[in-house]
LORO-202466 format. One record per residue (C-alpha): residue number from 1; residue in three letters; x, y, z. Coordinates in nm, 4 decimals, padded with zeros to 6 digits. Layout:
! LORO-202466
(NUM; 'ALA'; (X; Y; Z))
...
***
This chain:
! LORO-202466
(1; 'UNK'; (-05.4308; -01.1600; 02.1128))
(2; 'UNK'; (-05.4990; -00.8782; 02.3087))
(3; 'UNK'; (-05.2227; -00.6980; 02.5199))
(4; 'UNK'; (-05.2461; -00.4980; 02.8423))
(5; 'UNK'; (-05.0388; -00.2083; 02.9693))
(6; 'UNK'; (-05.0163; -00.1027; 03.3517))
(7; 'UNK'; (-04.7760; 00.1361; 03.5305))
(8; 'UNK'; (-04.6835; 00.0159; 03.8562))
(9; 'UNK'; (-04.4434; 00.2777; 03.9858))
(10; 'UNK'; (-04.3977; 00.6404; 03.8666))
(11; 'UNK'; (-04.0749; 00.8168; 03.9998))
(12; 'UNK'; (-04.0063; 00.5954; 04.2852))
(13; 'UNK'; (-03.6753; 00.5897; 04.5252))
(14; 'UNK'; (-03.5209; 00.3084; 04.5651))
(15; 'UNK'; (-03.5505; 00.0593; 04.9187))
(16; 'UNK'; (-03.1867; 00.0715; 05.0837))
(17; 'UNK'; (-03.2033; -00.2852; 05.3331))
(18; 'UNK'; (-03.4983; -00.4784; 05.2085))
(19; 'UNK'; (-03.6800; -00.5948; 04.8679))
(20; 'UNK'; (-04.0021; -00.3601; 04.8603))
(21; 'UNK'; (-04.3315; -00.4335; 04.6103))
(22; 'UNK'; (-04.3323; -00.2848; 04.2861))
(23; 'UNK'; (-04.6736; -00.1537; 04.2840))
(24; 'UNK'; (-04.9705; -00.4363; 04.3190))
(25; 'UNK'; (-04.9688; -00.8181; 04.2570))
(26; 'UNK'; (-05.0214; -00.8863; 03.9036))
(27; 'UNK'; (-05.3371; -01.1557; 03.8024))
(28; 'UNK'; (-05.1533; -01.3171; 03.4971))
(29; 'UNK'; (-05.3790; -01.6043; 03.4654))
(30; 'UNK'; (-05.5081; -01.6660; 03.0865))
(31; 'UNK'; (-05.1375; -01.4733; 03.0028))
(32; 'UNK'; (-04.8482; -01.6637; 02.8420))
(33; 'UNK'; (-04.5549; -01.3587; 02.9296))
(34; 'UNK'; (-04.5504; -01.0594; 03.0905))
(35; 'UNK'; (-04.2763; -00.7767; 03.0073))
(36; 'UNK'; (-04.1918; -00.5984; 03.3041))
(37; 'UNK'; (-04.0039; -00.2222; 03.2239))
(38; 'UNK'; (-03.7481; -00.0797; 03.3996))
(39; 'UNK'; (-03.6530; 00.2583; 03.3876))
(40; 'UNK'; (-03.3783; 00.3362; 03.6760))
(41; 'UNK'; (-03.1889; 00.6584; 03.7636))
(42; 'UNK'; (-02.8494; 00.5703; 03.9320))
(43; 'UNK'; (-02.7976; 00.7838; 04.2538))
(44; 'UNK'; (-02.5542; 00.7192; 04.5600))
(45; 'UNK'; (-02.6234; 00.3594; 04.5776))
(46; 'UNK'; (-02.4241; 00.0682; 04.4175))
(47; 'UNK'; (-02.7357; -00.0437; 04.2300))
(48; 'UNK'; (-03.1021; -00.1206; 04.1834))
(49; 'UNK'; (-03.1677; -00.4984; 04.2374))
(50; 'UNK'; (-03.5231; -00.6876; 04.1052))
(51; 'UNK'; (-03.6942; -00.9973; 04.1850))
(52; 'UNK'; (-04.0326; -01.1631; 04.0644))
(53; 'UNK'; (-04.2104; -01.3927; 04.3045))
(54; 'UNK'; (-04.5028; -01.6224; 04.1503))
(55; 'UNK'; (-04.7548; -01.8106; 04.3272))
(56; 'UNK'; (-04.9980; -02.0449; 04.1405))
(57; 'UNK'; (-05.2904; -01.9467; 04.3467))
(58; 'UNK'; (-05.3624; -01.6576; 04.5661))
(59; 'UNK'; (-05.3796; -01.9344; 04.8152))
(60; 'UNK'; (-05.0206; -02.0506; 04.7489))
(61; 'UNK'; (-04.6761; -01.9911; 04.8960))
(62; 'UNK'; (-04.4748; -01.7560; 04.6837))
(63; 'UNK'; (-04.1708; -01.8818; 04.5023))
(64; 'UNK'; (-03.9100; -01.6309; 04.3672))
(65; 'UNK'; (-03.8177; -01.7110; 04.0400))
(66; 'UNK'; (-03.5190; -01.9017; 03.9578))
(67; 'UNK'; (-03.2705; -02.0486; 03.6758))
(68; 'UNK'; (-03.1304; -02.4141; 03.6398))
(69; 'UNK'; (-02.7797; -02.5059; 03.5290))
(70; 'UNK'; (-02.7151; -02.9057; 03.4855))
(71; 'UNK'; (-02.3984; -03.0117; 03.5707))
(72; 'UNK'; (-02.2809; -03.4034; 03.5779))
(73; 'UNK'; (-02.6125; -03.4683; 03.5292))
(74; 'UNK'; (-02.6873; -03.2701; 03.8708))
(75; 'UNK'; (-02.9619; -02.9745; 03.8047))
(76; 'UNK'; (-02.9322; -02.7314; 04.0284))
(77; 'UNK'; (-03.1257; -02.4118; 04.0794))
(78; 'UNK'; (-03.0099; -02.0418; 04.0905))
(79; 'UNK'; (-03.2521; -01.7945; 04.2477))
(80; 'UNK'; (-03.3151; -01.4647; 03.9867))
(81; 'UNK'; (-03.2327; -01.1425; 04.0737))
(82; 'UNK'; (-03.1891; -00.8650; 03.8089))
(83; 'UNK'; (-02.9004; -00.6115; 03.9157))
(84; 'UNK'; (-02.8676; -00.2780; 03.7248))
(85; 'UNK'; (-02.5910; -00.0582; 03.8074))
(86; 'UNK'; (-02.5876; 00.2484; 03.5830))
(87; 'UNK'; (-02.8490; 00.4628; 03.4321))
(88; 'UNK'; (-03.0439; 00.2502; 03.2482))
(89; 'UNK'; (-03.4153; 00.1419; 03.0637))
(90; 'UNK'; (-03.4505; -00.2201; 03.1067))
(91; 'UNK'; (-03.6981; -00.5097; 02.9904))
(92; 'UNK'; (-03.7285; -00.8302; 03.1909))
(93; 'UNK'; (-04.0156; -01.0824; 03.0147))
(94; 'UNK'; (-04.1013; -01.4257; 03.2190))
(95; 'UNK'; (-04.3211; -01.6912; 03.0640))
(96; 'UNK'; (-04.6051; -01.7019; 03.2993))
(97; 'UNK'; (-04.8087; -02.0003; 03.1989))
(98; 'UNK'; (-04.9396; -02.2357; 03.4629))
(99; 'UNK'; (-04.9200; -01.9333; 03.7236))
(100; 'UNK'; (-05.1976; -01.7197; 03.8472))
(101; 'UNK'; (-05.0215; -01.4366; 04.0376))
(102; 'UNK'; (-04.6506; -01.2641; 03.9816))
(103; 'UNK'; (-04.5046; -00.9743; 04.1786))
(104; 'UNK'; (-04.2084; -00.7881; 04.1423))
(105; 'UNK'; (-03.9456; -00.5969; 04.4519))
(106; 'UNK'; (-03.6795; -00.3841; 04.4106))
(107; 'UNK'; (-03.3898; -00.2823; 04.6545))
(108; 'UNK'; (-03.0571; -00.1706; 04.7027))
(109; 'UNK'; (-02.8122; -00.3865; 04.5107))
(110; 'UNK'; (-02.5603; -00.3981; 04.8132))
(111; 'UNK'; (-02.7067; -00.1809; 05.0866))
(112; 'UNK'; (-02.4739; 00.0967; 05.0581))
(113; 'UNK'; (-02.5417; 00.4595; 05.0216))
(114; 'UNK'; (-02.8277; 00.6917; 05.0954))
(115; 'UNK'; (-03.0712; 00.5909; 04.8326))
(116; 'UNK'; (-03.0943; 00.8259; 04.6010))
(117; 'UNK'; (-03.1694; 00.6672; 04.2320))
(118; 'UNK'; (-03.5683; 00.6403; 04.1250))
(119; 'UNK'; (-03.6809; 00.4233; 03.9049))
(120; 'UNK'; (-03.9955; 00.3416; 03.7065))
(121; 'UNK'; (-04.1749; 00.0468; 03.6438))
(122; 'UNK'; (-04.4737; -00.0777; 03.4136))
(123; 'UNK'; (-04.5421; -00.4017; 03.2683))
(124; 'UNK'; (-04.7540; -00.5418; 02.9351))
(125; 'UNK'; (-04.9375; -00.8945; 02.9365))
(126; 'UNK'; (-04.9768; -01.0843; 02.6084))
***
């Protein structure tokens, strides 16, 4: 199995109001997982915040990812976001099977500050 390595962001400050692309969309078809790392720099904001979207075909709508909790018998689903809030290197891996295309954002975790913090992104694909 063969495994490929891409930077999408070198050095990069963070968005303050709005989830901003990491980089490009990511082709993950014929991939079972991709590892997505994280390497953030606090600054004067509360936090760095990251989402992954997935379509199934370039033609599709894009879905963030999400999380289910049952409860009674009731699923429900949770929308993912992945919050960092101190200096920190970080490793988020999604199983990507059945999904052509996967992007990831970043932002401000509460829209405070003057963005300051960078961060650093690349991803593998097994």
């Amino acid at each position: 199995m063969s495994v490929e390595n891409k930077i999408l962001a070198t050095a990069e400050v963070i968005s303050k109001t709005v989830q901003t692309l990491i980089g490009n969309v990511i082709n993950v078809g014929y991939h079972s997982h991709i590892s997505l790392f994280i390497k953030y720099t606090k600054g004067d904001e509360t936090g760095l915040t990251v989402q992954a979207h997935v379509q199934r075909t370039a033609a599709a709508d894009i879905a963030q990812t999400q999380g289910w909790s049952t409860a009674a018998g009731v699923k429900t689903a949770t929308l993912n976001s992945y919050t960092m809030t101190t200096a920190v290197q970080h490793v988020i891996t999604l199983d990507v099977r059945g999904i052509e295309f996967i992007k990831f954002t970043q932002g401000g975790s509460s829209n405070d500050g003057t963005p300051t913090g960078v961060y650093s992104a690349s991803y593998t694909l097994e």
